[in-house]
C-alpha positions as CSV (number, residue, x, y, z in Angstrom):
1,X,-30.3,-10.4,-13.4
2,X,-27.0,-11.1,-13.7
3,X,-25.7,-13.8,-11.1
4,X,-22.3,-11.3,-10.9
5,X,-24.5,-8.0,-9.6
6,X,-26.1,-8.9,-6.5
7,X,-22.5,-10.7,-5.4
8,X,-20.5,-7.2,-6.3
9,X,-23.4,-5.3,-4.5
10,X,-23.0,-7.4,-1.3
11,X,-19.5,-7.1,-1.4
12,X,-19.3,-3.4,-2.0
13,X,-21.8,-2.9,0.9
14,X,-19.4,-4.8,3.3
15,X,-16.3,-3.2,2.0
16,X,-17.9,0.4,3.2
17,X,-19.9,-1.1,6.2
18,X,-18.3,1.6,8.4
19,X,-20.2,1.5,11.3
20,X,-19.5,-2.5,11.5
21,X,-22.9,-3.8,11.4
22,X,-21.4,-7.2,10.3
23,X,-19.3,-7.3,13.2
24,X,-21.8,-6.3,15.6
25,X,-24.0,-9.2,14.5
26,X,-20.8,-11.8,14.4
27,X,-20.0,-11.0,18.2
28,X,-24.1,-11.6,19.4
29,X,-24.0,-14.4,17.5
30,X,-22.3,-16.4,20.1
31,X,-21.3,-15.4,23.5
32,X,-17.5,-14.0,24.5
33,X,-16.4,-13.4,20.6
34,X,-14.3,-10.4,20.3
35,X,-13.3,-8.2,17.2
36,X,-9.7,-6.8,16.5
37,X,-8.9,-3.6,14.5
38,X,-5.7,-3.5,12.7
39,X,-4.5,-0.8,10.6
40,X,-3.0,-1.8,7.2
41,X,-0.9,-3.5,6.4
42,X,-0.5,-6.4,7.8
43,X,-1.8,-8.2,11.1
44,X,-1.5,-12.1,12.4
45,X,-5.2,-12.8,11.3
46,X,-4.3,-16.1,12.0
47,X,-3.4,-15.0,15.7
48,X,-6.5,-13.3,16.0
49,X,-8.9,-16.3,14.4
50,X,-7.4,-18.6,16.7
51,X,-7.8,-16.6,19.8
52,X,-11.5,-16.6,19.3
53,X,-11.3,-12.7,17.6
54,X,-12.1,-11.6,14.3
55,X,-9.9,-10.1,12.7
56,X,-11.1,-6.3,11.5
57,X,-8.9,-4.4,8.7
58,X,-9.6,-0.6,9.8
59,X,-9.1,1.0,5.9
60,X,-10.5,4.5,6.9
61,X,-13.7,6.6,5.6
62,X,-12.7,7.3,2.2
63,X,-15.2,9.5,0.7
64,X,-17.8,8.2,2.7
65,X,-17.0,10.5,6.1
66,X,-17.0,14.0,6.8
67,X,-14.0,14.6,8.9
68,X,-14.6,17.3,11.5
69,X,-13.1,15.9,14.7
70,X,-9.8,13.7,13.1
71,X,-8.4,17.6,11.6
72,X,-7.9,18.3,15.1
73,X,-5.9,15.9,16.0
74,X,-3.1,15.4,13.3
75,X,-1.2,18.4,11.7
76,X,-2.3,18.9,7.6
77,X,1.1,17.5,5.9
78,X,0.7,13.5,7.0
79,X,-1.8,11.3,5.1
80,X,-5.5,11.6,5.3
81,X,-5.9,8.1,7.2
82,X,-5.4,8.9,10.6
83,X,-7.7,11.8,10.7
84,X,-10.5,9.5,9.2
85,X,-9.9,6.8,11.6
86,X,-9.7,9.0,14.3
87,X,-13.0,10.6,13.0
88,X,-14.7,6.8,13.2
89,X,-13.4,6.3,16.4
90,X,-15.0,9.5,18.1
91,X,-18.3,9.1,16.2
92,X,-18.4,5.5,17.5
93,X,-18.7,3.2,14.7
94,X,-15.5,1.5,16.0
95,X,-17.5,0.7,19.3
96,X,-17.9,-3.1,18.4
97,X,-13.9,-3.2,18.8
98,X,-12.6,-4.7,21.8
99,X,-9.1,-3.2,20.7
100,X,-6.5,-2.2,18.2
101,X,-3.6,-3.4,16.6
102,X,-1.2,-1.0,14.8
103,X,1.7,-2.4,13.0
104,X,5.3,-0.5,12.5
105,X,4.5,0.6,8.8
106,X,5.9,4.8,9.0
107,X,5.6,7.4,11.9
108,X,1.9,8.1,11.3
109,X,0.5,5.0,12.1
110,X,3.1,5.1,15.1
111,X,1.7,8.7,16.1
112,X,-2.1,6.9,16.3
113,X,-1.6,4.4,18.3
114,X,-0.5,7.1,20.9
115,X,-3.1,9.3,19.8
116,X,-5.6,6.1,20.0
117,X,-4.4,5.6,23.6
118,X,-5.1,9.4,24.8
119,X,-8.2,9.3,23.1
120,X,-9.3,5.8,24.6
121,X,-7.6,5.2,27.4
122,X,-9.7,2.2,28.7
123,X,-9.2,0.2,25.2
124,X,-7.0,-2.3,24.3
125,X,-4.3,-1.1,22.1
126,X,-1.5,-2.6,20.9
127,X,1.7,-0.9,18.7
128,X,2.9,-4.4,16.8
129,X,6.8,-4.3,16.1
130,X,7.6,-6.0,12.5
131,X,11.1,-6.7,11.6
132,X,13.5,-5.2,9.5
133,X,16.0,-7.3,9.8
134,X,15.4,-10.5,8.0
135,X,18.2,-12.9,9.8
136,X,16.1,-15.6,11.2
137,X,18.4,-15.8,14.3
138,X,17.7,-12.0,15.1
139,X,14.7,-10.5,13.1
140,X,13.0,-13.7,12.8
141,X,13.0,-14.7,16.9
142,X,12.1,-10.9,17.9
143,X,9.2,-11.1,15.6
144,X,8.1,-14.8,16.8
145,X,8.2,-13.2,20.5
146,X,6.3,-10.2,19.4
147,X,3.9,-12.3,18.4
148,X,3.8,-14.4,21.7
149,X,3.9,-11.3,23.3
150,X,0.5,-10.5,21.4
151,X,-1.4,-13.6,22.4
152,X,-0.4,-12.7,26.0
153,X,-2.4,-9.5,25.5
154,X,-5.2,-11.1,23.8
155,X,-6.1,-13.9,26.4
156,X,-5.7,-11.2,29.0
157,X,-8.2,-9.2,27.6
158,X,-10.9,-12.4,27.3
159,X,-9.8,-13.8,24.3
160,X,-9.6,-17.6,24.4
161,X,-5.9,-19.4,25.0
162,X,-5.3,-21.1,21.5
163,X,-3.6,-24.4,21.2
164,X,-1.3,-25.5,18.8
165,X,-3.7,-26.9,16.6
166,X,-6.0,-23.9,16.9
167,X,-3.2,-22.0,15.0
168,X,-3.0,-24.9,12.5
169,X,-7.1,-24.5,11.7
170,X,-6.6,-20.9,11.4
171,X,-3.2,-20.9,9.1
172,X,-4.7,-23.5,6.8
173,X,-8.6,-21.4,6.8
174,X,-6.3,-18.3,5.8
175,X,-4.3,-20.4,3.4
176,X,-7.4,-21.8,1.9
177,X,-8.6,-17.4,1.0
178,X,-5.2,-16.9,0.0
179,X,-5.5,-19.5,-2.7
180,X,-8.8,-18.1,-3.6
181,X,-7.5,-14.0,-4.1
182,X,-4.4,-15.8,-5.9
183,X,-7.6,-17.4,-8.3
184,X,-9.4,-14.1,-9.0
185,X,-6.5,-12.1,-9.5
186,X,-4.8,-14.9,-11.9
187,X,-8.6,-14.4,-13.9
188,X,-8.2,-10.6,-13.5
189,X,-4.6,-11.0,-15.4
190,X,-6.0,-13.5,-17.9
191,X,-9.3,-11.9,-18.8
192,X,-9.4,-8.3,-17.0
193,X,-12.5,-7.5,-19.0
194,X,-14.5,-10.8,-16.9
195,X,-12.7,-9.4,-13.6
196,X,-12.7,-6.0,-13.6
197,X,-10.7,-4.5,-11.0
198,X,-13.7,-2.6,-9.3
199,X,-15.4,-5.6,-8.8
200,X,-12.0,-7.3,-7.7
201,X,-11.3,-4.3,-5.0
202,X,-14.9,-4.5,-3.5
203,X,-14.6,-8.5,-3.2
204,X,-11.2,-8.3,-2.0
205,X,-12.0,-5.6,0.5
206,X,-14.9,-7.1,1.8
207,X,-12.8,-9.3,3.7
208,X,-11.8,-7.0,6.0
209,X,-15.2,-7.4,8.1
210,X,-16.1,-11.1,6.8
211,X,-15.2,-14.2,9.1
212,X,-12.1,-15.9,6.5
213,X,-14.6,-19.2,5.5
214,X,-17.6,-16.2,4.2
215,X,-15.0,-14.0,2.7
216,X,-13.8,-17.4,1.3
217,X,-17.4,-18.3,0.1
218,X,-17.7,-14.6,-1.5
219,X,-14.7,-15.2,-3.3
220,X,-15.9,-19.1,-4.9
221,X,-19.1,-17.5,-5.9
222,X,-18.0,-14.4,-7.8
223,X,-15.7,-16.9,-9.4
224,X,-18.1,-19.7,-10.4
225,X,-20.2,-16.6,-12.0
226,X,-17.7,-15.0,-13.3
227,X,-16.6,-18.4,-15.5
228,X,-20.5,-18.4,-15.9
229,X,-21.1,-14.9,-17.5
230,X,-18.1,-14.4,-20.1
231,X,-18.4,-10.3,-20.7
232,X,-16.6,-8.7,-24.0
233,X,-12.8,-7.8,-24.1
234,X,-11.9,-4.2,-25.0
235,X,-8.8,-2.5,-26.7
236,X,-7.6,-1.3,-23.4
237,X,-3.9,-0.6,-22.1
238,X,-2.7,-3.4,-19.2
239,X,-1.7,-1.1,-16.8
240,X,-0.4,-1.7,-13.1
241,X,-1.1,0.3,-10.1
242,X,1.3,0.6,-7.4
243,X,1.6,3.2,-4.0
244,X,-2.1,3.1,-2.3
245,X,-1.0,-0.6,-0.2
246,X,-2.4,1.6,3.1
247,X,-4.5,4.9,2.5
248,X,-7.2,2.8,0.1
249,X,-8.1,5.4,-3.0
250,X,-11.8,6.1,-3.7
251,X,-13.8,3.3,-5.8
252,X,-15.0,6.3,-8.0
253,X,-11.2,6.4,-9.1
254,X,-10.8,3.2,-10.0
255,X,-13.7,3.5,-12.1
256,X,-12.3,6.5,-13.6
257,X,-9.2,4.4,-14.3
258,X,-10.9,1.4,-16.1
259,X,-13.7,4.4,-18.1
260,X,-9.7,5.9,-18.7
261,X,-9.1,2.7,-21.2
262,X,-7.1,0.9,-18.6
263,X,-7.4,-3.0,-17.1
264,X,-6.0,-2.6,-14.1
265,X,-4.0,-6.2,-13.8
266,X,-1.9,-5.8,-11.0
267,X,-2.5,-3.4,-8.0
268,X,-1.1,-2.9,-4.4
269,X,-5.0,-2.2,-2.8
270,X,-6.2,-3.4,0.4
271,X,-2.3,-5.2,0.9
272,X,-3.0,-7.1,3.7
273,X,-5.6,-9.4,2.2
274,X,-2.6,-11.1,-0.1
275,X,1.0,-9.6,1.8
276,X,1.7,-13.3,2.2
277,X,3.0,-14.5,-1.3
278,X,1.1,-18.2,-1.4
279,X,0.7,-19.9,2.1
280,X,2.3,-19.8,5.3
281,X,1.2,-23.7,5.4
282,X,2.1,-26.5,5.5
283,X,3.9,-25.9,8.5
284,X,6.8,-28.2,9.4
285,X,5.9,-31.5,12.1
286,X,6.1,-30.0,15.5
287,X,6.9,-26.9,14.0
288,X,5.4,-23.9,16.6
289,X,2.8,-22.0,14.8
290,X,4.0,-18.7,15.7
291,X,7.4,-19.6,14.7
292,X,5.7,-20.3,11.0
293,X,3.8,-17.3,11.2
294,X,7.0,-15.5,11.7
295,X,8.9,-17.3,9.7
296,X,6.6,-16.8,6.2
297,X,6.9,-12.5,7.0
298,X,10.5,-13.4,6.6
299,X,10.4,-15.7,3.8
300,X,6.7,-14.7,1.9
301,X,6.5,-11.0,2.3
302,X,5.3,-8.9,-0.7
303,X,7.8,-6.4,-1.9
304,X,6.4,-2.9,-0.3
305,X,7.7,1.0,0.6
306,X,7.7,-0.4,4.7
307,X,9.7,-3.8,4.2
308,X,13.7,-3.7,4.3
309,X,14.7,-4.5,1.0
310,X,18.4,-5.4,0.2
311,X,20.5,-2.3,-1.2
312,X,20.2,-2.0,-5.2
313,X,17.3,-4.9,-5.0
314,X,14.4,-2.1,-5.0
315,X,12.2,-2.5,-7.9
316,X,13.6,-5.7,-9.4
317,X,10.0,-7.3,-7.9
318,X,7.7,-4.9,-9.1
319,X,9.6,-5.4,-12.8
320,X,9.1,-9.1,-12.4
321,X,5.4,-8.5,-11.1
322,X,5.4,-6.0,-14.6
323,X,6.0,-8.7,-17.0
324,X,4.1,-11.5,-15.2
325,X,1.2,-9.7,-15.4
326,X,1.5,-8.7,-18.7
327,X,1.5,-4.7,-17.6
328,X,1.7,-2.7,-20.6
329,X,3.0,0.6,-17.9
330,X,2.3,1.4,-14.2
331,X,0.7,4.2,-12.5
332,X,2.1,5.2,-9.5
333,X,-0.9,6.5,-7.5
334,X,0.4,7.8,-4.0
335,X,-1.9,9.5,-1.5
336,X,-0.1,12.8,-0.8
337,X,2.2,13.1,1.8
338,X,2.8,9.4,2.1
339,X,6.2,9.3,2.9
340,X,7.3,5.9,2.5
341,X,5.3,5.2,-1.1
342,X,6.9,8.2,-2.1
343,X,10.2,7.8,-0.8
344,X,10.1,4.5,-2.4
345,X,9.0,5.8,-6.6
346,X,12.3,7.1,-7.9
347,X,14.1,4.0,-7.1
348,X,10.7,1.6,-8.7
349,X,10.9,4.3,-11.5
350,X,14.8,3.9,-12.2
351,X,14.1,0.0,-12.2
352,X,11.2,0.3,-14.3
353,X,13.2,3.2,-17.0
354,X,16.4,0.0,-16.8
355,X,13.7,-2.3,-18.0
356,X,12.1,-0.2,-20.2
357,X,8.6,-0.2,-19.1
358,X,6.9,3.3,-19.8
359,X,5.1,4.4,-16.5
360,X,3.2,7.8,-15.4
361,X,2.5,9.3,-11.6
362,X,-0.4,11.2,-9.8
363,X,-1.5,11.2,-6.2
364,X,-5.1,11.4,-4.3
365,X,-6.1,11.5,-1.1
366,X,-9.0,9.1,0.4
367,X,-11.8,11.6,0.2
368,X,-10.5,12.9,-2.8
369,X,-13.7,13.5,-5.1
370,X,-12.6,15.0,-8.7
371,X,-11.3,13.0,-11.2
372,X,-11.5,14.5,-14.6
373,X,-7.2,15.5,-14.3
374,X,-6.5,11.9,-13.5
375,X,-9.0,10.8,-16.2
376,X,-7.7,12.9,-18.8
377,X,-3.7,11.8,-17.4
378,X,-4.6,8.2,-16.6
379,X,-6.3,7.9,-20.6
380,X,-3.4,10.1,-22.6
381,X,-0.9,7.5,-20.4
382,X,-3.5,4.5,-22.2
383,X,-3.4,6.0,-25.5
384,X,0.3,6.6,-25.8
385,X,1.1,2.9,-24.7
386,X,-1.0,1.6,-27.1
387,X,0.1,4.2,-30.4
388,X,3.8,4.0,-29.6
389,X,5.0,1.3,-27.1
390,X,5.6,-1.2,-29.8
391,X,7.8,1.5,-32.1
């Protein structure tokens, strides 16, 4: 057997482990640990790590969860996320939280975390302010007191007080799986054919239930085999894949994608495994971790629909990203009704038509579960860049 299969299968196993089982088994592992949920996209893992907590990306049901309960709770023309992490919620596969954390990405995720205090009122749960304004004197010292404010909350509710050089372990352990995803998706850009980007979502996503040194281990193995097990390049279309950084789409459609004749080489999936461009580290001598933390949102943030980008500088990243990668076109894949990815596409489009890089558009929704349209759009979109985008 291939030393690549039983890694991919561990990994996808993790990444859909929706009743938390890992989790569960990390906190009776040792006496007082806690577990955070955060919804996407971005969380102070770091914080967490050092607080004793680990850090638990909440990424919904997908197509794995019959919603029955969630409906009832959020009206039909917002996203499909809320009503599937409601749903786990009241079924109880979040029980091995001992709270929430929901940043300030659109109104929806706002609306939950009211929603997630009605519905559990004797839960920690915590609505997590991130900046818009990027002045270091005013954005940059709110945020750095939101996030004192937050390890206020967590020592109240048990977790341990961390010191300075707690937050210094746990920035450099988070650095050190940065530097990993940055290594897979540098092979996935070199050779997509020996990192395909369903293998690449699975390991990536797996993180969100894995301690940062496993995920970290996960990541070195896959690589290591990867190098190992060369596979054979095909004549497909390097495509990008921008929209889904929150409402994750179903595996089955990235599949459909890559059986579409597409390498996916760049994607927005599962955004707050990588929002941090590089490291936060090394931080300055005497430098205050928060205050670093802080400081590389400011500085390192990834170019998304929910952070403040200057006027007329929207899509000049996701060009650059374009011809880094070596992106033949983009897909835009939105889930429906998400307001700020779709707010956001006719500006990345006009950027993308000034730089002349061809690009298509569809949406989905989480549990979505037919794919032939988006097969039969997603290969015609393939086809075309590789007939006539040389001409």
């Amino acid at each position: 057997m291939s030393a690549i299969e039983p890694l991919v299968a561990r990994a996808e196993e993790l990444a859909y482990d929706l009743d938390l089982a890992h989790v569960r088994a990390w906190k009776a592992a040792a006496p007082r640990r806690l577990a955070i949920g955060y919804l996407p996209v971005w969380a102070p893992r770091e914080l967490f790590w050092a607080c004793g907590a680990l850090p638990v990306a909440i990424l919904g049901g997908g197509d794995r969860l019959e919603i029955i309960k969630g409906d009832a709770c959020f009206q039909s023309y917002v996203c499909h996320l809320p009503r599937s992490v409601v749903e786990l919620g009241l079924s109880g596969r979040l029980d091995a939280l001992d709270g929430m954390v929901f940043p300030s990405i659109c109104d929806v995720i706002r609306n939950l975390s009211g929603m997630w205090r009605m519905l559990f009122p004797k839960k920690f749960a915590r609505y997590l302010d991130l900046p818009q304004n990027f002045d270091p004197e005013l954005g940059g010292a709110f945020f750095a007191g939101e996030l004192r404010r937050l390890r206020d909350d967590l020592i109240k509710l048990g977790a341990r007080p961390p010191s300075d050089d707690d937050l210094r372990r746990a920035v450099a352990l988070y650095d050190e799986n940065r530097k990993l995803h940055d290594a897979l998706f540098a092979l996935r850009r070199a050779q997509p054919w020996n990192a395909p980007t369903s293998e690449v979502y699975v390991l990536v996503r797996a993180g969100a239930v894995l301690p940062p040194d496993e995920h970290s281990e996960l990541l070195r193995a896959y690589l290591a085999a990867a190098e190992a097990e060369p596979r054979p390049p095909r004549d497909n279309a390097r495509v990008a894949v921008v929209g889904a950084f929150c409402e994750q789409p179903p595996l089955d459609l990235i599949k459909t994608l890559e059986q579409a004749g597409c390498y996916v080489v760049h994607d927005d999936f599962v955004l707050g495994a990588r929002f941090i461009k590089g490291t936060i580290g090394p931080l300055a001598a005497g430098e205050d971790p928060l205050d670093g933390i802080a400081r590389a949102f400011l500085e390192k943030s990834m170019a998304h629909a929910s952070v403040w980008t200057a006027r007329g500088g929207k899509g000049d990243e996701l060009v650059e990203t374009v011809q880094r990668c070596g992106a033949e076109g983009v897909l835009f894949a939105s889930p429906s009704f998400c307001d700020p990815a779709l707010l956001d596409q006719p500006m990345l489009q006009r950027a993308l038509d000034r730089a002349h890089v061809p690009h298509t558009n569809f949406k989905y929704s989480e549990n979505s579960g037919q794919f032939q349209g988006i097969r039969e759009q997603a290969g015609t979109f393939a086809d075309a860049i590789k007939l006539w985008s040389e001409a």
